[in-house]
C-alpha positions, 0 to 999 in steps of 0.5 A: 498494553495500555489504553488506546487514546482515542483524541478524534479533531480535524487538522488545519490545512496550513503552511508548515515551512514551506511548499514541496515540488514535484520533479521526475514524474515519469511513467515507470510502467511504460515500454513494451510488455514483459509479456507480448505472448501473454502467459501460455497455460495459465487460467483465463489468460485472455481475459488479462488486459495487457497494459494494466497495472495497479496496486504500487508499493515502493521502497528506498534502499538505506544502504544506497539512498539513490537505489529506489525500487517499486512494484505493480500488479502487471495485466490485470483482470477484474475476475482472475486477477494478474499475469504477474507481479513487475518489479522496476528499481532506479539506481540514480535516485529515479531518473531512469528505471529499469524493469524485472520479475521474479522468476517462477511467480507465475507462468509467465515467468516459469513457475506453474501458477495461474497469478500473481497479485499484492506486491510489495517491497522492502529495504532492510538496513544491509541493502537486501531488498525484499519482496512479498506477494501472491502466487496461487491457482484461480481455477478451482473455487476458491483460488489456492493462493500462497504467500510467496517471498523474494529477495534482490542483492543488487538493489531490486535488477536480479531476483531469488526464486520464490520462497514458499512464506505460506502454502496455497490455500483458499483466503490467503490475502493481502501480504506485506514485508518489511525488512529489518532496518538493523539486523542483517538478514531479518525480515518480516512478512504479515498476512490474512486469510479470509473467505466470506461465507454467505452468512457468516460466521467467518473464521478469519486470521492475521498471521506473522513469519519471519526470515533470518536468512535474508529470505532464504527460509521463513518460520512457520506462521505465528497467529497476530490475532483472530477477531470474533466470528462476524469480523474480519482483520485485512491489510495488514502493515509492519512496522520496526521500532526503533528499539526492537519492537514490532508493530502490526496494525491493521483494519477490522470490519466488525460486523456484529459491532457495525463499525469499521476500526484500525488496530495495531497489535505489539511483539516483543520478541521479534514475531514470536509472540503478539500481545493484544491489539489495541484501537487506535483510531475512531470508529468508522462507519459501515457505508458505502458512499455513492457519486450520483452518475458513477455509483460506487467510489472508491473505499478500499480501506487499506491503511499505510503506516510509517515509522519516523527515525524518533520512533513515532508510529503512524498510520493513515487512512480513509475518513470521508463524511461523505461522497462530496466531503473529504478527509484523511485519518492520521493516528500516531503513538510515541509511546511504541504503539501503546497509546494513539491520537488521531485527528482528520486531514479534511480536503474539499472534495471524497479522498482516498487511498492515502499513503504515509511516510516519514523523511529522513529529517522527519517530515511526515508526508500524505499522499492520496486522490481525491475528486475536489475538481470532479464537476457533475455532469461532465461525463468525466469521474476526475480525480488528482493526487496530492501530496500534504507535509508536516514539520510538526508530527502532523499537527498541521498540513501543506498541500501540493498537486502531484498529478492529473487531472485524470479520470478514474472512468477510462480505466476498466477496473470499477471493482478494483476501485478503478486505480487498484487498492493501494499505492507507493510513498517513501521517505527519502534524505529530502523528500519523499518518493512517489509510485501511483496509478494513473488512467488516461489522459496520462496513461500512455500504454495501456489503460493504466500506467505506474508513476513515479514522482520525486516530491522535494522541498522548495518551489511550488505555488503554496497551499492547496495550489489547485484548489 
């Protein structure tokens, strides 16, 4: 494998060619509910708000660069999860969406399970869209989740039927695909299976499968990585290389080591067998960071990962020093994932949630929220997402306000780190597109709602532009 090449430095905010602008931001969510009567039958379903969504993943097709699709968690409850999992596709570059479901995720489209959460997207290089998720029972203890699979030939407006990736069971978690970028039909969907025991020890997975059949069947799981008994493996992302290879890389608690660290793990042979993970980034500690009037902000610690067309691999994610100092981890390997370097973006203010992606041309974007315009005692928690590029694989950083302020208090869901876990960016030909949520002020309907975001070169007002 090689050694990870742990270099730890904070990168400088500077200009790197040029400001980015933000065009298209639109609420993608917003309109009537797909679901006026709720989901009749289903657990708890009183208890969903209508109106709630989070949790964004967004995709760009490479056969149609103008086709760009996103998802949400629909309806959301802090203790039974979601109505089901929204999926909305532009065929115009973002100027207009339209939304869709997947027929039998849930009971609110037919199937016979209570919830649907972790939605994900993914374009392979024949046009195949790809979804990946979860559908599963909450009314038993613990919820039988399973891994469910979709697919879309008409650029994300029409669903197959769910295909079973893995059965339902207690601890499946956090499933994301990835859809081959050559190989016509291939895909590839990562999870993990956790269930924390009080005490530990736990007995946790990251698992693999893989479609040929552009999402037709699946192969049974193949075993990613199983870490000791006091650990656990979470959010894992899936990266294709240029030359075949695939990358796992995923974030570990360890708790017998008493630090948090990300990991990416290799695979030869298209998911049949994974060679050992390796650390790619620094040590990051084990605690929670405290707003003196809100408590708890958000740390979910979900990475995102990126493939740039020179094969570069990177992956972001949170690194803040504490509840009033910001900073956003960058690891990159350039050797196929065998040696890394990271470094910190450092921003005046906590961030969090960061999400990476590459342009066509190479550009490296950020986006993420971070709280630099929060002031103590306003009764307001206001936070505004940002946008960063980089001409030069990350070695320095342009920044852009994207959107808000907003505050992160109006929305009802403190245990789902108010905006959910994870949100959407993809590289575009120029630019970058955006998926985010957003409480009120800008939510319209409901206590959230989905934006969407074009981010393009030119125009702007410079670095740090609302500083």
């Amino acid at each position: 494998m090689g050694s990870a090449l742990l270099l730890t430095a904070v990168l400088p905010v500077v200009a790197s060619a040029g400001p980015f602008k933000v065009k298209n931001l639109q609420a993608i969510s917003a309109g009537p509910s797909l679901f006026p009567a709720g989901c009749p039958g289903a657990f708890h379903d009183s208890e969903k708000p209508t109106g709630l969504e989070i949790e964004t993943a967004i995709t760009v097709n490479p056969a149609n660069p103008r086709n760009i699709v996103a998802t949400w968690k629909q309806d959301v409850s802090a203790v039974f999860n979601a109505r089901d999992d929204v999926v909305a596709s532009s065929l115009d570059g973002g100027k207009t969406w339209r939304r869709s479901t997947i027929p039998g995720l849930t009971r609110c489209t037919g199937g016979t399970s209570d919830t649907a959460s972790d939605p994900w997207v993914s374009a392979g290089g024949d046009g195949t869209v790809y979804f990946g998720g979860q559908s599963g029972l909450t009314s038993t203890d613990p919820p039988l989740i399973a891994i469910a699979a979709s697919h879309s030939v008409d650029g994300g407006r029409h669903w197959a039927a769910p295909a079973t990736v893995a059965p339902r069971l207690g601890g499946n978690e956090q499933p994301a695909v990835t859809g081959s970028p050559t190989l016509a039909g291939h895909a590839y969907m990562v999870w993990a299976n956790f269930l924390f025991t009080v005490p530990p020890p736990w007995a946790n997975t990251l698992s693999f499968s893989r479609t040929t059949d552009s999402g037709t069947t699946w192969s049974p799981p193949v075993l990613i990585d199983q870490p000791g008994p006091f650990a656990v493996d979470q959010a894992p992302r899936l990266l294709v290389l240029p030359d075949g290879t695939l990358l796992a890389l995923f974030a570990r608690t360890d708790l017998e080591a008493g630090f948090g660290a990300h990991y990416a793990a290799r695979s030869l042979d298209e998911g049949r067998t994974w060679l050992a993970p390796v650390q790619l980034g620094p040590h990051l500690p084990l605690t929670e960071f405290i707003h003196p009037e809100f408590g708890h902000l958000p740390q979910p610690h979900y990475p995102s990962a990126a493939v740039a067309p020179d094969g570069t691999a990177y992956i972001a994610f949170e690194n803040n020093s504490s509840a009033s100092s910001g900073g956003i981890g960058v690891a990159k390997s350039r050797d196929g994932g065998l040696t890394w370097s990271s470094s910190t973006l450092r921003v005046s203010g906590y961030a969090f949630e960061p999400a990476i992606a590459v342009s066509k041309h190479g550009i490296v974007g950020l986006i993420w929220y971070d709280l630099r315009n929060d002031r103590p005692g306003d009764a307001a928690l206001t936070a505004d997402v940002w946008f960063a590029h980089s001409h030069n694989r990350g070695s320095s950083w342009q920044q852009t306000h994207v959107a808000g302020p907003t505050d992160l208090q109006t929305s009802p869901l403190p245990v789902q780190n108010y905006v959910g876990e994870y949100q959407g960016l993809a590289g575009l030909r120029s630019g970058f597109a955006a998926a985010f949520t957003l409480p009120a002020p800008q939510a319209k309907d409901g206590p959230t709602d989905i934006f969407f975001a074009r981010i393009k070169p030119g125009g702007g007002h410079g670095k740090d532009n609302r500083r």
